[in-house]
C-alpha positions in Angstrom: 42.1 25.6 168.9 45.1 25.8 166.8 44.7 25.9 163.2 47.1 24.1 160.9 47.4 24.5 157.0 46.1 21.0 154.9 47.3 21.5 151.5 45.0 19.2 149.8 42.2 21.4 150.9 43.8 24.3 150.2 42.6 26.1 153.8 43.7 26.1 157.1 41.9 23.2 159.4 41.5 22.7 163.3 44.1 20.3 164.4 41.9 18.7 166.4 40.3 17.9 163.2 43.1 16.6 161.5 44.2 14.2 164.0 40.6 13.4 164.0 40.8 12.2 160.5 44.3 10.7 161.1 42.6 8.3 163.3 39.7 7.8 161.4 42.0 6.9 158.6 43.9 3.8 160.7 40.6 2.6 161.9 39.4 2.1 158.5 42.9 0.7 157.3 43.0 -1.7 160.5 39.1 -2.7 159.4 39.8 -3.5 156.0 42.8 -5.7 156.9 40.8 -7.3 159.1 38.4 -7.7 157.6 40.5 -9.7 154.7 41.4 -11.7 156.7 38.5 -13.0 157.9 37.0 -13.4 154.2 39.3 -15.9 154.2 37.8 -18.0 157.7 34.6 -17.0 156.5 32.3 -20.5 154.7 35.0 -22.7 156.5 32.5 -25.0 158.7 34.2 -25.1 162.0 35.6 -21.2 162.0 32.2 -20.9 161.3 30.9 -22.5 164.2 33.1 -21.9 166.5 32.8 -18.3 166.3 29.1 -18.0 165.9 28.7 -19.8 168.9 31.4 -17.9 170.5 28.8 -14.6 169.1 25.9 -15.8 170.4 27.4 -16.9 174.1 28.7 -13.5 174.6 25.3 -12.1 174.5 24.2 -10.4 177.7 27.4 -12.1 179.1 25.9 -15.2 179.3 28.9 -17.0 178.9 30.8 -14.8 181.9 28.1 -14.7 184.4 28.3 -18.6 184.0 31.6 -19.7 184.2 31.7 -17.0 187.4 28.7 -18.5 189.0 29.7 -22.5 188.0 30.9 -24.3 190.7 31.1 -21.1 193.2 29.8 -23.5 196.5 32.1 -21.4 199.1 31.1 -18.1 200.4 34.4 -16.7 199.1 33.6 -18.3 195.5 30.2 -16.8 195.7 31.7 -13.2 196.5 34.0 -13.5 193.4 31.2 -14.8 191.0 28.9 -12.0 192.5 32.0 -9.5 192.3 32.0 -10.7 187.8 28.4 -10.6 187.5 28.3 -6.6 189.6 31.5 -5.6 187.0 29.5 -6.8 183.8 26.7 -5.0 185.0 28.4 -1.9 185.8 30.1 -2.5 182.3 26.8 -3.1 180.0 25.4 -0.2 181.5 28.8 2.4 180.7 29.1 0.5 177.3 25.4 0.3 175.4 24.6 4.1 177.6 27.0 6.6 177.3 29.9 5.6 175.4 27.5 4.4 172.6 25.5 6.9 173.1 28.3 9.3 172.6 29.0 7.9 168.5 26.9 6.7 166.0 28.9 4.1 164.2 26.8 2.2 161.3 27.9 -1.3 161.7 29.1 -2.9 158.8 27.0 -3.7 155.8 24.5 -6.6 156.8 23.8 -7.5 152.8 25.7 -10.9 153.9 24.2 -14.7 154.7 24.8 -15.9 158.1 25.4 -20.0 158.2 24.3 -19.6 161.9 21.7 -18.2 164.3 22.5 -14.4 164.8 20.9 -11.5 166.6 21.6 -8.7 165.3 22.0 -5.2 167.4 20.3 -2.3 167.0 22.9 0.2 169.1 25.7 2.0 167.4 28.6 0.0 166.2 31.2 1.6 168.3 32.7 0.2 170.8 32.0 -3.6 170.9 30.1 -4.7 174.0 30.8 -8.2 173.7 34.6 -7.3 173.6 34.4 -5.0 176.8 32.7 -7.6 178.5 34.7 -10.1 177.5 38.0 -8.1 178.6 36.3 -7.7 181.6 35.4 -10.4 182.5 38.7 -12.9 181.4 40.5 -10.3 183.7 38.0 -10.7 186.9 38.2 -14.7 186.5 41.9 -14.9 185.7 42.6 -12.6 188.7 44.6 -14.8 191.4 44.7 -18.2 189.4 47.1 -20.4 188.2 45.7 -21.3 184.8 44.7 -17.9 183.3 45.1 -18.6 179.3 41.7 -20.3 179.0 39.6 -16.9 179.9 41.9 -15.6 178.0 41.6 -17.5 174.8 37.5 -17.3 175.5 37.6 -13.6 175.6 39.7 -13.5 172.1 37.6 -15.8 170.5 34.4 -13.8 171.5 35.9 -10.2 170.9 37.0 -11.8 167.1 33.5 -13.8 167.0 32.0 -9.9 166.2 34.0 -9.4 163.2 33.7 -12.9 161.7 30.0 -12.4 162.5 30.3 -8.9 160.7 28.8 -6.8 163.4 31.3 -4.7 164.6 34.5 -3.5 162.8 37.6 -4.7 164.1 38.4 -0.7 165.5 35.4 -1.1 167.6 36.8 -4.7 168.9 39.9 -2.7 170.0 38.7 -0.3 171.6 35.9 -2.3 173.4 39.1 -4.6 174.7 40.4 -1.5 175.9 37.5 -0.1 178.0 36.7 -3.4 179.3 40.5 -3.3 180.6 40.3 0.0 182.1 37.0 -1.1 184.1 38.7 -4.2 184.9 41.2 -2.4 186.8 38.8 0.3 188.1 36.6 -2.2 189.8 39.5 -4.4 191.0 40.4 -0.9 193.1 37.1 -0.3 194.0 36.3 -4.2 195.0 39.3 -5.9 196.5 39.8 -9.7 197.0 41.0 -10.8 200.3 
C-alpha cells in the first residue's frame, strides 16, 4: 500500500486510508444537509404521515410483494409477481447478511419523539434495506410498462421515509438505492421476461 504524506498529522498515512476518510467526510457532509432539510418537513402533519406510513409499508417489503402479487390472475402476471417477491428475497438476504454484516454503522441518535408508529431496527445502519428494496423492486415492476413514474415515486418516498423517520442517514439511503440497482439488473440477467 502506498503511503502518502498528511500534513495535518504530521506522518505519512496509507492512501487507502486517506481516501477512506475523504469519503467518510462527504457522507457525513451529505447527512447533515440532509438532514436539515428534513428538520424542516419534520412536525408538519401530512409530511409526517405520509412518510411514516411510507416507513412502516416498506417493512419486510410489504408494500412490494403486494403491488407485485395485486391483480397478478394470468400465469404470466403470476411469474412476474413471483419473479419481485424471489428478487426481494434474494435482496433482504445480501442486504441485512453480509453487506450489513460487513459495517457497523450506529444509526442516528434515537433521543427524538416519533408522531407515528415506528419499529425500530436493531441491524447496522449501513446500507438502508428499505431503500435497496425499494430500488429493487420500482425497477422489477416498472420493467416493460408504460406508466413507470408511480413505482418510481413509491420507491423515493420509502427510501426518504428512513431519514425523515431518522433511522438511517441519508449516505446509507444512497447507497442502499445503489445496491438495490445493481441486483435489479443482476436478476433481470439471471431471470428474463418473455
Amino acid at each position: 500500500m502506498a503511503l502518502i504524506s498528511d500534513d495535518r498529522l504530521g506522518a505519512s498515512v496509507p492512501r487507502g486510508r486517506r481516501q477512506t476518510a475523504g469519503l467518510e467526510a462527504a457522507a457525513e457532509a451529505l447527512d447533515e444537509a440532509v438532514e436539515q432539510f428534513f428538520d424542516r418537513l419534520r412536525g408538519n402533519p401530512v409530511a409526517d404521515r405520509v412518510l411514516y406510513t411510507a416507513s412502516e409499508l416498506g417493512n419486510f417489503s410489504i408494500l412490494w410483494h403486494a403491488l407485485a402479487w395485486f391483480g397478478a390472475t394470468s400465469k404470466e402476471d403470476r411469474r412476474r409477481a413471483l419473479r419481485v417477491s424471489a428478487a426481494l428475497a434474494m435482496e433482504a438476504v445480501l442486504v441485512n447478511g453480509p453487506i450489513k454484516s460487513a459495517f457497523n454503522r450506529s444509526r442516528p441518535l434515537a433521543g427524538h419523539d416519533h408522531p407515528h408508529r415506528l419499529r425500530q431496527p436493531l441491524t447496522s445502519s449501513f446500507p438502508s434495506g428499505h431503500a435497496s428494496a425499494a430500488v429493487l423492486a420500482a425497477a422489477l415492476l416498472s420493467e416493460s410498462r408504460r406508466r413507470r413514474w408511480p413505482f418510481w415515486a413509491t420507491a423515493s418516498a420509502v427510501a426518504a421515509s428512513r431519514v425523515h423517520v431518522r433511522v438511517h442517514h441519508a449516505s446509507d439511503v444512497v447507497v442502499g438505492a445503489l445496491v438495490g440497482g445493481v441486483t435489479a439488473r443482476l436478476f433481470k440477467r439471471i431471470w428474463t421476461l418473455r
